[in-house]
C-alpha positions as CSV (number, residue, x, y, z in Angstrom):
1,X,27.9,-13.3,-16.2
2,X,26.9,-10.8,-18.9
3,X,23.9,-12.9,-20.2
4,X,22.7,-12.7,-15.8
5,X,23.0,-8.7,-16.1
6,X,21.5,-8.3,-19.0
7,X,18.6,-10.4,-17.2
8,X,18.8,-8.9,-14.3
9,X,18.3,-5.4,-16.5
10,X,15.5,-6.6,-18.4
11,X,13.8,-7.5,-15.4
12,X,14.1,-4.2,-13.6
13,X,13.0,-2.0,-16.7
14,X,9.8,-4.6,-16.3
15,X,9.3,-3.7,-12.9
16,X,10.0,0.3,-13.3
17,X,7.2,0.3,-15.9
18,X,4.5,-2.0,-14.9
19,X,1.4,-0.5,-14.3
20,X,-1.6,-1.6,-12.6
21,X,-4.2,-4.1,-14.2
22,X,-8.0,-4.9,-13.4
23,X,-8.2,-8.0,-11.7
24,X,-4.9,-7.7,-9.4
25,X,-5.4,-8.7,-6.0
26,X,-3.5,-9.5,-3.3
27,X,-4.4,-11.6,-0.3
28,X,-2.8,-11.3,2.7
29,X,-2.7,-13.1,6.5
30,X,-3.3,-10.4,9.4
31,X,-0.9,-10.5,12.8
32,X,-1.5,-8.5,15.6
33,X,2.1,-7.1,16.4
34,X,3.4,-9.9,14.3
35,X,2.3,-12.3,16.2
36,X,-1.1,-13.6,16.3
37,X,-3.2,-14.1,13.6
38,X,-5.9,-11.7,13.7
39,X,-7.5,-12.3,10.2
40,X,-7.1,-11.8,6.2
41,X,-7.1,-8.5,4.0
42,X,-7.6,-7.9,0.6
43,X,-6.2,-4.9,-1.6
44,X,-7.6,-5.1,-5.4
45,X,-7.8,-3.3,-8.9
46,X,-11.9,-3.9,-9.2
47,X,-12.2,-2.0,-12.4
48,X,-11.2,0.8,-14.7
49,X,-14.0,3.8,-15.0
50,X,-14.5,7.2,-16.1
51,X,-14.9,9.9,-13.4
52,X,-14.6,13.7,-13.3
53,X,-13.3,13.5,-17.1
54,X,-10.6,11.1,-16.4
55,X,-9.7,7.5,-16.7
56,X,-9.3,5.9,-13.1
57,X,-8.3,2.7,-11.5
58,X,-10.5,1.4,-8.7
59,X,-9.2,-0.1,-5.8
60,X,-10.8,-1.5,-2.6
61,X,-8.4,-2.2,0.3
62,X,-10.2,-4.4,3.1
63,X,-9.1,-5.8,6.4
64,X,-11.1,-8.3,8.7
65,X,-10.8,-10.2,11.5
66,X,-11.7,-14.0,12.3
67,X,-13.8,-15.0,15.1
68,X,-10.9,-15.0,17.1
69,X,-9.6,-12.0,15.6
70,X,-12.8,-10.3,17.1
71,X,-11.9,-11.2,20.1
72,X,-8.6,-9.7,20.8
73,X,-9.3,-6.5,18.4
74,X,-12.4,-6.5,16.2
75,X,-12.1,-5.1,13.0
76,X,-13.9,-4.3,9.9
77,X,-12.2,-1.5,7.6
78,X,-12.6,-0.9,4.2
79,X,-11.5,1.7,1.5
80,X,-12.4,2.2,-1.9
81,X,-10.5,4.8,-4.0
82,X,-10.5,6.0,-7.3
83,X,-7.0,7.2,-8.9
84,X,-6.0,8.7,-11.7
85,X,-4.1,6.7,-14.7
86,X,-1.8,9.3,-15.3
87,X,-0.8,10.3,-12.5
88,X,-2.1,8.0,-9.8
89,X,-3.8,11.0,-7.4
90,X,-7.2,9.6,-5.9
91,X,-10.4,11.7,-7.4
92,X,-12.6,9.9,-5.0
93,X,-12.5,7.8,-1.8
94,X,-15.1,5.8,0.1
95,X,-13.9,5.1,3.7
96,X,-15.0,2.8,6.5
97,X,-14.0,2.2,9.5
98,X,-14.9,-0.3,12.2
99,X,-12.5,-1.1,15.2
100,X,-13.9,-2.4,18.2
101,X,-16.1,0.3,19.5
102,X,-14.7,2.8,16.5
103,X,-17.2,3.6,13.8
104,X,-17.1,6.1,11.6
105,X,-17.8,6.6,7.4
106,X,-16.6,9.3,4.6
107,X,-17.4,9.7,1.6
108,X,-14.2,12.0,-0.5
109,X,-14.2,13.6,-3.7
110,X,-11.9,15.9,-5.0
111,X,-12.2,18.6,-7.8
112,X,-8.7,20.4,-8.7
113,X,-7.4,22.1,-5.3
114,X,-10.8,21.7,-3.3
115,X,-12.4,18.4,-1.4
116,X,-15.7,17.5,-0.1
117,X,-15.9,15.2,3.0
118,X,-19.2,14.4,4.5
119,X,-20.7,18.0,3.3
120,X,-17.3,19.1,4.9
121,X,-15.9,21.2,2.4
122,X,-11.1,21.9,2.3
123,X,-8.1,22.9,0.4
124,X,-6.0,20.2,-0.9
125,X,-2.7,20.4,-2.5
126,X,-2.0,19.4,-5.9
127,X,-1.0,16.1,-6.2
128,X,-2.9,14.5,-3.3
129,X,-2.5,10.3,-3.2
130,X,-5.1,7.9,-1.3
131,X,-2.7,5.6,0.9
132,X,-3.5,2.3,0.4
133,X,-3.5,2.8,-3.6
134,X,0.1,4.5,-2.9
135,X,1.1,0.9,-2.0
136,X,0.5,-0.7,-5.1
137,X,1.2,2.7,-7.0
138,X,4.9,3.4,-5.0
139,X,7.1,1.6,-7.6
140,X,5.4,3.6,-10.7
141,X,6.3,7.1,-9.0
142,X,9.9,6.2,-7.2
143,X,12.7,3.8,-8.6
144,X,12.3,0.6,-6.5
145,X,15.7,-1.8,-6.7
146,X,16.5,-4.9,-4.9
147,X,20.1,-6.1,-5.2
148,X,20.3,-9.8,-7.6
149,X,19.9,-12.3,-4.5
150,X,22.8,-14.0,-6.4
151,X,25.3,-11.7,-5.4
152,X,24.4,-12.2,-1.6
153,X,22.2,-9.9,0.7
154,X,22.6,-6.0,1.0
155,X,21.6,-4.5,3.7
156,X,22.3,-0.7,3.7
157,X,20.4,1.5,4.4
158,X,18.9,4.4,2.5
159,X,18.4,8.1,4.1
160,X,16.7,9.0,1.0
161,X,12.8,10.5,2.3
162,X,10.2,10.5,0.0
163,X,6.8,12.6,0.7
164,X,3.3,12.0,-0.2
165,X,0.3,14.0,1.1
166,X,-2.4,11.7,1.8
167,X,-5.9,11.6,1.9
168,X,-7.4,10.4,4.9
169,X,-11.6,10.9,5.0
170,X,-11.6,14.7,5.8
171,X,-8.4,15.2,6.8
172,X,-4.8,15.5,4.6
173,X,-1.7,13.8,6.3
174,X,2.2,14.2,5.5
175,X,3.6,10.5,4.9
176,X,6.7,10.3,4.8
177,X,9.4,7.0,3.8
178,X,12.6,6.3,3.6
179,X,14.6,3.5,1.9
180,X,15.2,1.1,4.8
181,X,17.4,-1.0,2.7
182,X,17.1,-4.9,2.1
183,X,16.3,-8.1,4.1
184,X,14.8,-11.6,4.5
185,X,11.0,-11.6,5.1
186,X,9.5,-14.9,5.4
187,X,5.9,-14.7,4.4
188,X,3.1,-17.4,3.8
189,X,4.0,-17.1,-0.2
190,X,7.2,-17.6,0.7
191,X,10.7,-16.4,1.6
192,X,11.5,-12.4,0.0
193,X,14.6,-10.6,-0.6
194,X,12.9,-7.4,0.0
195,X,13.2,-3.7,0.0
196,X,11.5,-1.7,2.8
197,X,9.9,1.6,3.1
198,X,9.2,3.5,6.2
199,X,8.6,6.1,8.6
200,X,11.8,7.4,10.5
201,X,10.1,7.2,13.7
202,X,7.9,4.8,15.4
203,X,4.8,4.2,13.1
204,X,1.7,6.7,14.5
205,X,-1.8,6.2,13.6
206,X,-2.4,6.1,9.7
207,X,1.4,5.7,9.6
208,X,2.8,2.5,7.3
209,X,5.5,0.7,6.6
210,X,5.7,-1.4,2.9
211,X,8.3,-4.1,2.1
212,X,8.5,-5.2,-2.0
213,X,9.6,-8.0,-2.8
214,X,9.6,-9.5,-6.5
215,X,7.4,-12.1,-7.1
216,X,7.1,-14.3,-10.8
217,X,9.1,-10.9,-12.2
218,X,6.8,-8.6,-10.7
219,X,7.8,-6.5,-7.5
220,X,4.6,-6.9,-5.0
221,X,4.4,-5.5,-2.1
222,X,4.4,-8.5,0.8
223,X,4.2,-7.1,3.9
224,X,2.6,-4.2,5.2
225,X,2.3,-2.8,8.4
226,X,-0.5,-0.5,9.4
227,X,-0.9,1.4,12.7
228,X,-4.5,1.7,13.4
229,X,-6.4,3.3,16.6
230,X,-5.2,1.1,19.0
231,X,-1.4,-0.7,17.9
232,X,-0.4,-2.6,15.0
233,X,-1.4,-4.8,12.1
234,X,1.1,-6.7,10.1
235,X,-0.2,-8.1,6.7
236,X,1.8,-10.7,5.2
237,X,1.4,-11.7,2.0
238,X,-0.3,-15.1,0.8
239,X,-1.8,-15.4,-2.6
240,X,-1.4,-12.9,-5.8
241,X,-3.9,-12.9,-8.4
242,X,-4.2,-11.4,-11.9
C-alpha cells in the first residue's frame, strides 16, 4: 500500500512539472457530434525559436476532413502559435480557417498590452493565451489530478472555474472551465480514466471542452471537443508521438 502511494506520488509530481518538448504530436480521429467520422487532426510542438526577445514553443493545431468528411461538413483549419516558455502566453499566431463556404486568414502578433491583426491594430490584457496551445499547456498552469484507477472511479464534480483570455485572429474571448470531475472515455488509443474540463453552459462557437487522461505516465489530453461555425467536432485521441 505505501510502496502504490508513493507511486502514485511520484507519478503526479511528473505530471505537474512536465513541460512541453519539440517533436510532441498528437493524432487524433474527427466525429461529427460524436458520431461520424469526419476526418483526422493534428496538434504539434514543431520547434523551439527565438521571437520578440523570448524563447517560444511553436505549435500548429490542424483539422481536416476525408472525402467523406467533405461531404457532410468540409473543413480545412489550421493554427500556428508561438508561446512563451515561461509563461506559455502566445507572441504570435497564424490562423486559418476553411469551413464549407467559410474562409477567412489572420495573421497575430502581440507586443506587451497591444496586438496587430490583419493591419487591425487592439488592447490586450496581460497574460493573453492562444487556445489550442492552452490544451497542451493547461496542466503546467492548473493542478490536474485523476484519482489511482485502483481505488475505483470518482466521479464528483468540481465547481472550481478557471479563466483564460484567449486569442482568437482579431478578437480576445473569455474561456472559461470548470473541473467536470472523472469518467470512462473510450478512445481509439484506448480506454481513459479521465478528468474533464469545460464550459458551464452548452459549448458556443470557439468554445471547448478537454478531457486528460494519463498516458505511458504522461497526462495527454484525449478528447477534445470543438464548436466551430456550424455544430460540433469531437477529436479523440489515436496515436502520441515524441
Amino acid at each position: 500500500m505505501k510502496l502504490r502511494m508513493l507511486s502514485a506520488i511520484f507519478i503526479a509530481s511528473q505530471l505537474l512539472g512536465q513541460t512541453l518538448q519539440k517533436g510532441d504530436s498528437y493524432h487524433y480521429n474527427v466525429y461529427f457530434e460524436d458520431l461520424i467520422k469526419l476526418g483526422e487532426s493534428n496538434l504539434s510542438v514543431i520547434g523551439e525559436e527565438r521571437m520578440g526577445g523570448f524563447e517560444t514553443f511553436h505549435l500548429k493545431f490542424s483539422i481536416r476532413t476525408s472525402s467523406l468528411g467533405d461531404k457532410i461538413y468540409k473543413i480545412r483549419n489550421s493554427v500556428e502559435s508561438w508561446i512563451k516558455k515561461e509563461d506559455y502566453t502566445v507572441l504570435k499566431q497564424i490562423k486559418k480557417s476553411r469551413e464549407k463556404n467559410f474562409k477567412r486568414d489572420f495573421t497575430t502578433e502581440v507586443l506587451e498590452n497591444k496586438a496587430i491583426s490583419n493591419s487591425k491594430e487592439f488592447l490586450v490584457p496581460d497574460k493573453i493565451f492562444d487556445p489550442y496551445s492552452l490544451i497542451l499547456t493547461l496542466q503546467n498552469l492548473y493542478d490536474i489530478s485523476i484519482p489511482d484507477p485502483d481505488k475505483g472511479l470518482v466521479n464528483q464534480e468540481k465547481e472550481n472555474e478557471i479563466h483564460f483570455d484567449i486569442l482568437d485572429g482579431s478578437k480576445i474571448r473569455k474561456l472559461s472551465l470548470i473541473n467536470g470531475g472523472v469518467d470512462i472515455i473510450r478512445t481509439p488509443l484506448g480506454k481513459f480514466n479521465a478528468v474533464t474540463f469545460k464550459p458551464k453552459n452548452p459549448l458556443k462557437n470557439g468554445d471547448m471542452e478537454i478531457s486528460y487522461g494519463y498516458y505511458e505516465n504522461r497526462l495527454v489530453p484525449i478528447k477534445i471537443s470543438l464548436a466551430l461555425n456550424s455544430g460540433v467536432v469531437v477529436m479523440k485521441i489515436k496515436r502520441v508521438e515524441r
